[in-house]
Backbone as ProteinMPNN parsed JSONL, in Angstrom:
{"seq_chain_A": "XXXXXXXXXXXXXXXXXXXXXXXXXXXXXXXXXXXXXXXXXXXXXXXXXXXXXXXXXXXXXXXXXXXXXXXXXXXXXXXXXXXXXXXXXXXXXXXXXXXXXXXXXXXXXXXXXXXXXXXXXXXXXXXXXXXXXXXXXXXXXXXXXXXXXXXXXXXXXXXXXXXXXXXXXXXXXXXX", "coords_chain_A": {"N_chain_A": [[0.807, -1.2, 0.0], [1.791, 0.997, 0.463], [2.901, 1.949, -1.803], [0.836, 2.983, -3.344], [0.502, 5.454, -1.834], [2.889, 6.758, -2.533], [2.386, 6.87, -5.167], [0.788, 8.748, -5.508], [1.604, 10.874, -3.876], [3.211, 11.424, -6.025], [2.088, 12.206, -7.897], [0.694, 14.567, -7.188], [2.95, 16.292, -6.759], [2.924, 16.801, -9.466], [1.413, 17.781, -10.58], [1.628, 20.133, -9.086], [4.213, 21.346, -10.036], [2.942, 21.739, -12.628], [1.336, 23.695, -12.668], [3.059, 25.206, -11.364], [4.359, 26.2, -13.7], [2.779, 26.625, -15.444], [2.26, 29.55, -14.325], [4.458, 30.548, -14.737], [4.393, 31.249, -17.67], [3.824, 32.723, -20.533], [1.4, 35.54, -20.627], [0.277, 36.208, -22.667], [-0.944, 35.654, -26.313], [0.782, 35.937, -29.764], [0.164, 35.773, -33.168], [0.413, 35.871, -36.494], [-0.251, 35.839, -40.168], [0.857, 35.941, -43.846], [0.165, 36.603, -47.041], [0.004, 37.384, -50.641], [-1.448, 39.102, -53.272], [-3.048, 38.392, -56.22], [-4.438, 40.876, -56.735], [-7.122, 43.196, -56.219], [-6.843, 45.596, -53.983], [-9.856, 46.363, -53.235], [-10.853, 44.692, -53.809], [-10.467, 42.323, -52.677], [-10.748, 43.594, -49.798], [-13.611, 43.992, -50.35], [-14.363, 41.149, -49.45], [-13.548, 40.851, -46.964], [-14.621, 42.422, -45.36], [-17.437, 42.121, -45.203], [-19.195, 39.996, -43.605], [-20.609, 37.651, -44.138], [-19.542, 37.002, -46.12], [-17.339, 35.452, -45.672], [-17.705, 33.057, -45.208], [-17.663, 32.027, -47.549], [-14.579, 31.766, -47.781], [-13.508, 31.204, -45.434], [-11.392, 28.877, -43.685], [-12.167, 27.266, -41.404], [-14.834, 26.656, -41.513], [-14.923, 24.569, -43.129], [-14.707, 22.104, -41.767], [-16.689, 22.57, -40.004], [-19.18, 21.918, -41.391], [-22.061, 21.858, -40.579], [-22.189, 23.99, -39.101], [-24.308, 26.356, -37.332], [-25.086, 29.565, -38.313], [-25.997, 33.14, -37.6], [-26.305, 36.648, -38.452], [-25.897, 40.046, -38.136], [-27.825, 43.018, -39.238], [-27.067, 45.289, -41.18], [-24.493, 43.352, -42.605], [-21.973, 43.739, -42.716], [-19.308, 46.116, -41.906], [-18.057, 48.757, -39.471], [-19.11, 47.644, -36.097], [-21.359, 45.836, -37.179], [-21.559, 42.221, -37.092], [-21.305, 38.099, -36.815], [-22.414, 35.328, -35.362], [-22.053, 32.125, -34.251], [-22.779, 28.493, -33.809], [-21.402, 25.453, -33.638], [-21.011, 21.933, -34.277], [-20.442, 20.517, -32.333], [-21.611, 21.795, -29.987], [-20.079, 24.015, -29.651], [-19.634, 28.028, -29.096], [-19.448, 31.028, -30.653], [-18.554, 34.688, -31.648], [-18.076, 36.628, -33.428], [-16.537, 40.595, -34.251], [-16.839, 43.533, -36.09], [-14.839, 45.844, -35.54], [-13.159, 48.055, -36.302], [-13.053, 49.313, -39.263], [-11.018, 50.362, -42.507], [-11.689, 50.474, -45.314], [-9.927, 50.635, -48.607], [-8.125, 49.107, -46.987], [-7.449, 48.158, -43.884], [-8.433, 46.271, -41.462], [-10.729, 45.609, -37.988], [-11.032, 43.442, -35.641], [-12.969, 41.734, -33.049], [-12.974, 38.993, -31.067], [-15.021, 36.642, -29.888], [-15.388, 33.749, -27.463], [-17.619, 32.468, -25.767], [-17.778, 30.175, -23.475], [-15.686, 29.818, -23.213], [-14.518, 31.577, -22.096], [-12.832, 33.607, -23.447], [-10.94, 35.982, -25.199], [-10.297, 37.437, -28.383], [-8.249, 39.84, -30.127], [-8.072, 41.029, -33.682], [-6.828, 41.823, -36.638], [-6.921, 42.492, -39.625], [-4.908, 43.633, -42.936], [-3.949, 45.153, -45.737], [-1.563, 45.649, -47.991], [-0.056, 47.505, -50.059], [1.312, 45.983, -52.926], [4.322, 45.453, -55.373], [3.432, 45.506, -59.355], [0.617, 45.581, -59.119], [-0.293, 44.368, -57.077], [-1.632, 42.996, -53.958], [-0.679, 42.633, -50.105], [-1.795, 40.787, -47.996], [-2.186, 40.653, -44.283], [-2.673, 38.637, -42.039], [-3.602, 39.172, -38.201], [-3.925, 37.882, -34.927], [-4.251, 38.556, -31.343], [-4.513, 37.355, -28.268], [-5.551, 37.374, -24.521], [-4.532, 35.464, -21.903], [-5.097, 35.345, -20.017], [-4.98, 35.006, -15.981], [-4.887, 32.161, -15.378], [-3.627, 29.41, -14.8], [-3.658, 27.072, -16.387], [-4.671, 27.736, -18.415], [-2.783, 29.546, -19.832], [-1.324, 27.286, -20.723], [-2.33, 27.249, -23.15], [-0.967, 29.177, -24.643], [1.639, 28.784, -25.929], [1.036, 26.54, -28.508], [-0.645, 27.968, -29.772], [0.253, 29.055, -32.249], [0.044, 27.268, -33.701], [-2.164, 26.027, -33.749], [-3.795, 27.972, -34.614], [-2.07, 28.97, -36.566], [-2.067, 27.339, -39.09], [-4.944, 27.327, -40.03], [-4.897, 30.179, -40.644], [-3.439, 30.777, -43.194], [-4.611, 28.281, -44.551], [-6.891, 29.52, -44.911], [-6.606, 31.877, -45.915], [-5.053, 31.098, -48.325], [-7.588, 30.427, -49.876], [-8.934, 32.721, -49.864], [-7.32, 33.762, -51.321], [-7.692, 32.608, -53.834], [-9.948, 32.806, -54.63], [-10.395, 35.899, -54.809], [-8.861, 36.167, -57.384], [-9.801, 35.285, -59.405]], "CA_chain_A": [[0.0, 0.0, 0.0], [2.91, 2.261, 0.541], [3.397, 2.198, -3.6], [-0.203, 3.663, -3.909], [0.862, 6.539, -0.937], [3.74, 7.548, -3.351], [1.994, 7.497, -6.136], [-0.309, 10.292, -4.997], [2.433, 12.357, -3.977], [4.428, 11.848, -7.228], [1.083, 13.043, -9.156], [0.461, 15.806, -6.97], [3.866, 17.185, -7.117], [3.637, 17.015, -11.111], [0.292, 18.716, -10.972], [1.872, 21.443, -8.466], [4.995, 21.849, -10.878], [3.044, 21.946, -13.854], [0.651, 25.073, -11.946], [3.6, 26.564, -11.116], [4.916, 26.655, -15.165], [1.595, 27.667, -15.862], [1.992, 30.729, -13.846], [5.738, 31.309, -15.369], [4.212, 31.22, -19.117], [3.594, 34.372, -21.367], [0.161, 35.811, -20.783], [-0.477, 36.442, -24.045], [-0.176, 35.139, -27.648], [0.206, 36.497, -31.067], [-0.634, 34.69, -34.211], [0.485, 36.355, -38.095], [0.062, 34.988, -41.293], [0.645, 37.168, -44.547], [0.157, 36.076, -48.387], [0.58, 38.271, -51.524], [-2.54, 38.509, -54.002], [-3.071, 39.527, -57.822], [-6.421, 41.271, -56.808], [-7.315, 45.238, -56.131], [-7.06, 46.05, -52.858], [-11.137, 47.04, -53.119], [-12.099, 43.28, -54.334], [-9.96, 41.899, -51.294], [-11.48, 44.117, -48.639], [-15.066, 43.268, -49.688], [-14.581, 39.977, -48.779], [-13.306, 40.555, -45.808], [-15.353, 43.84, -44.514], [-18.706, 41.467, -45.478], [-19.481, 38.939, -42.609], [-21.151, 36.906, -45.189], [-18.597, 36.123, -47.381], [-16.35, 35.017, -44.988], [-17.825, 31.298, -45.295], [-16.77, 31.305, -48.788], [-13.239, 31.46, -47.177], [-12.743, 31.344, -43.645], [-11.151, 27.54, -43.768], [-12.873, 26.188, -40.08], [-16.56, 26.219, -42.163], [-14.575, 23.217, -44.239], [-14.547, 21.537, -40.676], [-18.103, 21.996, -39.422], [-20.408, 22.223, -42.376], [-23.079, 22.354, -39.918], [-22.363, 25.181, -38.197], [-25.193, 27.057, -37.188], [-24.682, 31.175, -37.953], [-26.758, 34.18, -38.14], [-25.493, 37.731, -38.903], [-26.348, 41.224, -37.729], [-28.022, 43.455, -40.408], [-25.994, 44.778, -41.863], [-23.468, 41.832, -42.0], [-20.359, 44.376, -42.432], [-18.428, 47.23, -41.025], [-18.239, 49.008, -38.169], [-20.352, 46.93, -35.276], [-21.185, 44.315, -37.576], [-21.347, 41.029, -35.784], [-21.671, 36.789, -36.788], [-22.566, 34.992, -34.144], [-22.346, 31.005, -34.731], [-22.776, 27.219, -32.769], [-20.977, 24.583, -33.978], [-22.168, 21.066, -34.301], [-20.242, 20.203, -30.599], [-22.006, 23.133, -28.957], [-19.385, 25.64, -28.896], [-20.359, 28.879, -29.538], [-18.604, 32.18, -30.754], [-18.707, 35.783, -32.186], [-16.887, 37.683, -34.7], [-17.571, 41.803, -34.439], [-16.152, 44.275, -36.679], [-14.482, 46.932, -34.747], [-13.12, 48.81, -37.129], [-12.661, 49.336, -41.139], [-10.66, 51.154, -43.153], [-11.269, 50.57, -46.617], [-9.616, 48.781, -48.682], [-6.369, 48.625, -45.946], [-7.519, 47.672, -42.647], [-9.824, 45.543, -40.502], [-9.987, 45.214, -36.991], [-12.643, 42.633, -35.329], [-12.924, 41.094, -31.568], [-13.373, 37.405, -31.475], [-15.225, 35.855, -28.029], [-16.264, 32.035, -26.801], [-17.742, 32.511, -23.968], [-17.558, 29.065, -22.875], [-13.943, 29.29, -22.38], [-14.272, 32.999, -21.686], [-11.461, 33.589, -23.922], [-11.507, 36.774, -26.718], [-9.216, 37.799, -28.641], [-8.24, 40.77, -31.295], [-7.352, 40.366, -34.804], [-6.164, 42.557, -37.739], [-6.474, 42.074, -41.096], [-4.496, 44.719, -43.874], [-3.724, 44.92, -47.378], [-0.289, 46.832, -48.402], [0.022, 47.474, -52.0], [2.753, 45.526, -53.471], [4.352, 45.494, -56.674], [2.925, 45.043, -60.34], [-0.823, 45.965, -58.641], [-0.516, 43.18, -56.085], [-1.886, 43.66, -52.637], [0.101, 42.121, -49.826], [-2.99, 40.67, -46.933], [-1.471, 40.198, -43.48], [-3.709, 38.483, -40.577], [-3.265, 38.973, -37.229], [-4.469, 37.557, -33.991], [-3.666, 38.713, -30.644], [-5.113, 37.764, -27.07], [-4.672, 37.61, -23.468], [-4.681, 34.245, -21.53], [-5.639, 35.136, -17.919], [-4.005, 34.521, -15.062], [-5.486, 31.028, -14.682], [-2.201, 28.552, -15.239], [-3.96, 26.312, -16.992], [-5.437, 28.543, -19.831], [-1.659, 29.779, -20.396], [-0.684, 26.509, -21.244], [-2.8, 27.77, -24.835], [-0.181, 30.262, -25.296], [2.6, 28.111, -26.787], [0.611, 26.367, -29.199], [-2.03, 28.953, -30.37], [0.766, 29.601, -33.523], [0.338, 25.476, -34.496], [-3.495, 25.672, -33.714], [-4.374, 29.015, -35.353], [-1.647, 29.512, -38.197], [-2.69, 26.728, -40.425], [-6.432, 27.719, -40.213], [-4.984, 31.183, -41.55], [-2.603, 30.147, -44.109], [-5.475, 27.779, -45.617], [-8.387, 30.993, -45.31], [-5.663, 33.021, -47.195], [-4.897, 30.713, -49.914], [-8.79, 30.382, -50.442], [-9.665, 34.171, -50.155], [-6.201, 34.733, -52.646], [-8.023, 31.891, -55.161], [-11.182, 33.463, -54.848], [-10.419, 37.126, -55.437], [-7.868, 36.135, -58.759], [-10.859, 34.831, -60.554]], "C_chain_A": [[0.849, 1.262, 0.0], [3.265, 2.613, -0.951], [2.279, 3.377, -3.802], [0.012, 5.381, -3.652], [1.936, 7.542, -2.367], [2.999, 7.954, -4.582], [1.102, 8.706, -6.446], [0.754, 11.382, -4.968], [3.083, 12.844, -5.424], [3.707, 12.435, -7.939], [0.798, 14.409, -8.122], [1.224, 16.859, -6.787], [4.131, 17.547, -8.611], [2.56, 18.129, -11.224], [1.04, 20.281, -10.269], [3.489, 22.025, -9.533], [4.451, 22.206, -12.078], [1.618, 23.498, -13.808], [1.696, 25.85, -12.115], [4.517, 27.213, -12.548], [4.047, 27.686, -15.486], [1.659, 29.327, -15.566], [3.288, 31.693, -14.998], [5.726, 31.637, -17.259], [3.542, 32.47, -19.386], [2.039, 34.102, -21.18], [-0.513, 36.288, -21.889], [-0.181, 35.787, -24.804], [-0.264, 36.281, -28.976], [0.223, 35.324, -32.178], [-0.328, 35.448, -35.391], [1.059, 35.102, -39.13], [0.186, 35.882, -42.495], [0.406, 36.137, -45.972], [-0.164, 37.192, -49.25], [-0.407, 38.263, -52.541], [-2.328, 39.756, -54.884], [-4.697, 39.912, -58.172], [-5.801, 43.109, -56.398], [-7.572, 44.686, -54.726], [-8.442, 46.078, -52.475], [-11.515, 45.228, -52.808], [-11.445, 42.569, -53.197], [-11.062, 42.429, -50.051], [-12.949, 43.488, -48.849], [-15.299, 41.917, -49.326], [-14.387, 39.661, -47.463], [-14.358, 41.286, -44.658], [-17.317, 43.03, -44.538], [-18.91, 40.352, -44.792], [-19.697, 37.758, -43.408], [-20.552, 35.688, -45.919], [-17.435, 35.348, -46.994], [-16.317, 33.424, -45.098], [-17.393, 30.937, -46.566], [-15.194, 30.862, -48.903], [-12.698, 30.989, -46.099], [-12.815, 28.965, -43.795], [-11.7, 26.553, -42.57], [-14.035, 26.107, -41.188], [-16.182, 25.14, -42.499], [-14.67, 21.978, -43.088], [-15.57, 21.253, -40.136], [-19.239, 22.506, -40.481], [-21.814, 22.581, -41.372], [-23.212, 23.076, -38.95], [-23.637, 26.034, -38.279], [-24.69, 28.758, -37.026], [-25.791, 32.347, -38.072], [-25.57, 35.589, -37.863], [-26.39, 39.05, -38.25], [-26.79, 42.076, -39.214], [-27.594, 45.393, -40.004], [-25.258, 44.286, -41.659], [-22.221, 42.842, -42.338], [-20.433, 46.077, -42.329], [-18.604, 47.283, -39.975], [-19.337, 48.049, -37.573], [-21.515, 46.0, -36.216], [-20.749, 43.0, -37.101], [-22.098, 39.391, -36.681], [-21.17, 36.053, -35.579], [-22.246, 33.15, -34.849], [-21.734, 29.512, -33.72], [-22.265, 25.89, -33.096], [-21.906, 23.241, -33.677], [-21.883, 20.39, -33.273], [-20.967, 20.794, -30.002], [-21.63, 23.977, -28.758], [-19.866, 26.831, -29.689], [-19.208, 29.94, -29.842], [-18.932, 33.412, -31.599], [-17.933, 36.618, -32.358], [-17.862, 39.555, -34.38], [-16.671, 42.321, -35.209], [-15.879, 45.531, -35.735], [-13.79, 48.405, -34.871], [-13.116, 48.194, -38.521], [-12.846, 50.926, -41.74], [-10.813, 50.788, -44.621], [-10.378, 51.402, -47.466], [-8.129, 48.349, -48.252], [-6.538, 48.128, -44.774], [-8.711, 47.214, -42.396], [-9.767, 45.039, -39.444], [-11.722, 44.455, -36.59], [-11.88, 41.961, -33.62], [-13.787, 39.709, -31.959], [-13.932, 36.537, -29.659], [-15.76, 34.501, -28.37], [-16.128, 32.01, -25.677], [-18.051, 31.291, -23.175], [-16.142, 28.817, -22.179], [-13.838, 30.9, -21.814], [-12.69, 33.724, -22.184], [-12.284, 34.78, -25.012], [-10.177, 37.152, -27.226], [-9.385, 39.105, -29.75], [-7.677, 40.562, -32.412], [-7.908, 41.537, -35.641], [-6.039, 42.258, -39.22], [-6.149, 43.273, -41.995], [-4.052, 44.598, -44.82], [-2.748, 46.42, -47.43], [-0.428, 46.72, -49.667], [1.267, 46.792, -52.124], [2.87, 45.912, -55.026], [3.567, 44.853, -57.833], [1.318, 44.824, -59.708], [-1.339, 45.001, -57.942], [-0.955, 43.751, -55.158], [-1.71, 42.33, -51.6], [-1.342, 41.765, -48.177], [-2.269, 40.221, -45.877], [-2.993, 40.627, -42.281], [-2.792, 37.894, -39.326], [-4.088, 38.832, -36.204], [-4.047, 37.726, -32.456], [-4.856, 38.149, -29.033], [-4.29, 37.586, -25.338], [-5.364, 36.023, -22.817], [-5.618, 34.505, -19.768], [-4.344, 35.351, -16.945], [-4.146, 33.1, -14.614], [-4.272, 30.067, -15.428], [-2.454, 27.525, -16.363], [-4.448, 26.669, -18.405], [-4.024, 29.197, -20.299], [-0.731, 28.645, -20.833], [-0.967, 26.357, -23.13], [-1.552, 28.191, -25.426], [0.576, 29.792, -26.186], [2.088, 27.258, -28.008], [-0.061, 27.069, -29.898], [-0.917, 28.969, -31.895], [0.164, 28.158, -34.36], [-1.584, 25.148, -34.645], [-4.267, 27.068, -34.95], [-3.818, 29.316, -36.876], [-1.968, 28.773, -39.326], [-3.973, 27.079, -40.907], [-6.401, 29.22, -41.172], [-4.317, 30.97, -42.359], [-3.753, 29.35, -45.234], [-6.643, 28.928, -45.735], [-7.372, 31.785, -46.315], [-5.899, 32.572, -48.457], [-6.264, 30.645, -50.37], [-9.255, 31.497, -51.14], [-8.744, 34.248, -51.533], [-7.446, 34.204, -54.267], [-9.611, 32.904, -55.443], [-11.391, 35.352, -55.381], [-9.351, 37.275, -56.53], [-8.988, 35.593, -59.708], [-10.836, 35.915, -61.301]], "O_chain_A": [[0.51, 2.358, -0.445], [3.94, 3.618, -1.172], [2.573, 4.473, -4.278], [-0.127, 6.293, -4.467], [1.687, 8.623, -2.901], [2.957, 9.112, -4.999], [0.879, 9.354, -7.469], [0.855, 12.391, -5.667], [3.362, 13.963, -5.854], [4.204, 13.239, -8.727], [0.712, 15.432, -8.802], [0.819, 18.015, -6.661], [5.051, 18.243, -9.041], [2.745, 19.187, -11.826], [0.978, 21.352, -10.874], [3.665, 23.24, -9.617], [5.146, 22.928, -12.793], [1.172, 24.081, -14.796], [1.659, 26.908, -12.744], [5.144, 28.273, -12.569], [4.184, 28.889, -15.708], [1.236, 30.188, -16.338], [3.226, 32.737, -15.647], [6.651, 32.076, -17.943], [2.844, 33.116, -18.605], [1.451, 33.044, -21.403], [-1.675, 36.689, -21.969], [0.792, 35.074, -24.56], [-1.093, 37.177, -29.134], [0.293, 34.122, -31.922], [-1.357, 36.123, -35.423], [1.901, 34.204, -39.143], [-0.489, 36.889, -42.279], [0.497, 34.918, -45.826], [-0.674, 38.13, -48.637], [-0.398, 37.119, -52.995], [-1.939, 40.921, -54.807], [-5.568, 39.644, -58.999], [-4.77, 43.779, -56.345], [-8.24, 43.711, -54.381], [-8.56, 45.821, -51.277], [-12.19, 44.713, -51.917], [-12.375, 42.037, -52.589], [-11.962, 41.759, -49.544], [-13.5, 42.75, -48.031], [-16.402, 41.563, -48.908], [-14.791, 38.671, -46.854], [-14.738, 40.889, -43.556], [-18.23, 43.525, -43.877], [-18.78, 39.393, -45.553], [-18.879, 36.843, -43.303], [-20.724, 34.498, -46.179], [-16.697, 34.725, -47.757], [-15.322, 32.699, -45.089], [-16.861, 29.857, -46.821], [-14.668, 30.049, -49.663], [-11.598, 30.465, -45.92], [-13.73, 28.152, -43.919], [-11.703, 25.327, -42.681], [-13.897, 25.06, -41.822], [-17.047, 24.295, -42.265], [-14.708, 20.84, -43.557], [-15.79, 20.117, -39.717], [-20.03, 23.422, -40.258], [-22.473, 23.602, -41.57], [-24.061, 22.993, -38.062], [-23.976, 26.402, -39.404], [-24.114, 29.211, -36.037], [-26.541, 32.127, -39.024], [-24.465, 35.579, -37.32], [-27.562, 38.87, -37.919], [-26.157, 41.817, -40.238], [-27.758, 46.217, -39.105], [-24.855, 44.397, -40.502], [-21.208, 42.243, -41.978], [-21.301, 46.91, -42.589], [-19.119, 46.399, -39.289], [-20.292, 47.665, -38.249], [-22.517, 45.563, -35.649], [-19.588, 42.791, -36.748], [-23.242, 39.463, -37.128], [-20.087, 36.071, -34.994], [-22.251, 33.083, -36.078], [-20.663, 29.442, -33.117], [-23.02, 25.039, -32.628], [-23.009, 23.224, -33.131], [-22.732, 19.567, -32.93], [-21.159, 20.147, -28.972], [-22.12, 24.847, -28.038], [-20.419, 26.7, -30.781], [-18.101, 29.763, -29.334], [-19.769, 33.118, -32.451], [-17.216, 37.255, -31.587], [-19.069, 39.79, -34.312], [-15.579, 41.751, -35.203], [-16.836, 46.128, -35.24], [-13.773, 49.391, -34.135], [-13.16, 47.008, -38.849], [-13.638, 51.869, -41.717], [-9.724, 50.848, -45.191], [-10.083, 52.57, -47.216], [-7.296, 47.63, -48.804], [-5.557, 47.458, -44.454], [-9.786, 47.558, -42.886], [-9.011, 44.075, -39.33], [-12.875, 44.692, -36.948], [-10.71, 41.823, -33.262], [-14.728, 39.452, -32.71], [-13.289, 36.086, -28.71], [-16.434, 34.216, -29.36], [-15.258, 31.755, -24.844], [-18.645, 31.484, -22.114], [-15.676, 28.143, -21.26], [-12.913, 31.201, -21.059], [-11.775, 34.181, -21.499], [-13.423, 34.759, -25.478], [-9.142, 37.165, -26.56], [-10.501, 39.373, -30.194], [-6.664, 39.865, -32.352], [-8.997, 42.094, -35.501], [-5.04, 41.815, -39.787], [-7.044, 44.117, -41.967], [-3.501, 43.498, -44.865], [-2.968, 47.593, -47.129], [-0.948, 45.768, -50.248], [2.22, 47.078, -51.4], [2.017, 46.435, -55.743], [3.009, 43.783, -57.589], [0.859, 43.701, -59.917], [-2.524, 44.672, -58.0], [-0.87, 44.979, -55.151], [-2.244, 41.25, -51.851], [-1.625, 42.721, -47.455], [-1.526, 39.295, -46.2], [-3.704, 41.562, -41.913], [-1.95, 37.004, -39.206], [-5.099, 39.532, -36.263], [-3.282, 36.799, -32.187], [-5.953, 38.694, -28.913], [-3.103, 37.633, -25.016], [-6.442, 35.555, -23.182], [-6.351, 33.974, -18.934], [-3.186, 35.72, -17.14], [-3.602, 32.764, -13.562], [-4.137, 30.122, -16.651], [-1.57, 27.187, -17.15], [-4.557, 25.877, -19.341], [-4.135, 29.462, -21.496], [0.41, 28.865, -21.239], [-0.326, 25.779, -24.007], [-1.094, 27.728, -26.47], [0.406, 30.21, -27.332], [3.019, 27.252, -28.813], [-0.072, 26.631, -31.049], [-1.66, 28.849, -32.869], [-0.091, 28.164, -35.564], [-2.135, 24.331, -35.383], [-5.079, 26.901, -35.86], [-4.422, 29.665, -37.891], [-2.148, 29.306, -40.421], [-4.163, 27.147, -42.121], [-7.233, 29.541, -42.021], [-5.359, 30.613, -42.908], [-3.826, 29.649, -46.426], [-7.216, 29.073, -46.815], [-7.665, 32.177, -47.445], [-6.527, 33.084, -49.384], [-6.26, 30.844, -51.585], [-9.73, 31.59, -52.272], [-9.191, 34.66, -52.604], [-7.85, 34.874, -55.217], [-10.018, 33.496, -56.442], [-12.268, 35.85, -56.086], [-8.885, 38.404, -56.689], [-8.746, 35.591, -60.915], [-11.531, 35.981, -62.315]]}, "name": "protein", "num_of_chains": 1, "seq": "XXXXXXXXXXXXXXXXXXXXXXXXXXXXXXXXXXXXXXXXXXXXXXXXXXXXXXXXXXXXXXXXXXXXXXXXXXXXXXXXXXXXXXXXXXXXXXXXXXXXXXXXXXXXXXXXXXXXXXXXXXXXXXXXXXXXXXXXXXXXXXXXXXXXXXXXXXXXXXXXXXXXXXXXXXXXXXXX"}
C-alpha cells in the first residue's frame, strides 16, 4: 500500500509543478500569417469587410459544415457582428471593430464558454505590379489562470494553419 501513498504524492507534485509553469508562461499570444494577391485592394477588402462572405473562405466552415450562424443586419463594417454554434455546442462571435477601406480591418473574437476573446487585424499593403500584400493577425490575453496559459505556446500550431489555408482560399477566390 505504501506504492499507492507515493503514487499520490508523485502526481500531486507534477500537478503542483506543472501550476507553477503555468503561472511562469507568457500571458499572451500572437498569431500572423501574410500572403501576396493579384487582386485590387477594393475586391480583397469586400470579402473581408462582409461577414457573409467570410464562409466562402474562412477555412474552419470546411470543418463543421453544420455550423449554425446568423449575422447582424448589416453583416459588415463598423459593429457588424456573426454569431455562430458549432455542431459540438461551442459557440462564438466575430464583431467588426473597425474598417478602413480597402487597408484595414480590426474585429474582436469571443467564446464565452472558455471565456477567452481575442483581437485580430487584417491589412492589405500594395505591393508590386498591382498586387496587394494581406497580413492576418491575432492577438489575445490568456488570464491569469495557469492552466489557460498553457494555450499560449501552441495557439501559432493551432491558429496559423487555419490562416494560411483561409488566405490561400480568399487569394483563389479574389484572382478569378
Amino acid at each position: 500500500m505504501k506504492w499507492l501513498f507515493w503514487i499520490q504524492v508523485g502526481l500531486i507534485g507534477l500537478l503542483a509543478v506543472l501550476v507553477v509553469i503555468g503561472f511562469l508562461l507568457p500571458r499572451s499570444y500572437r498569431v500572423e500569417r501574410s500572403l501576396t494577391f493579384r487582386a485590387a485592394p477594393e475586391v480583397v477588402f469586400s470579402k473581408l469587410n462582409d461577414l457573409t462572405a467570410w464562409r466562402e473562405w474562412g477555412g474552419w466552415y470546411e470543418r463543421d459544415p453544420g455550423m449554425k450562424l446568423s449575422y447582424s443586419h448589416p453583416a459588415a463594417g463598423v459593429g457588424a457582428w456573426s454569431e455562430w454554434t458549432t455542431a459540438g455546442g461551442g459557440r462564438g462571435r466575430l464583431t467588426i471593430t473597425g474598417s478602413q477601406p480597402p487597408a484595414r480591418l480590426e474585429y474582436n473574437l469571443s467564446f464565452p464558454e472558455w471565456r477567452m476573446e481575442s483581437r485580430g487585424l487584417l491589412t492589405l499593403t500594395p505591393a508590386a505590379g498591382g498586387c496587394v500584400t494581406v497580413a492576418w493577425t491575432a492577438e489575445g490575453d490568456l488570464g491569469g489562470n495557469p492552466f489557460s496559459r498553457w494555450f499560449g505556446p501552441f495557439m501559432d500550431r493551432i491558429l496559423g494553419p487555419d490562416f494560411e489555408n483561409s488566405l490561400a482560399k480568399l487569394r483563389r477566390l479574389t484572382e478569378k
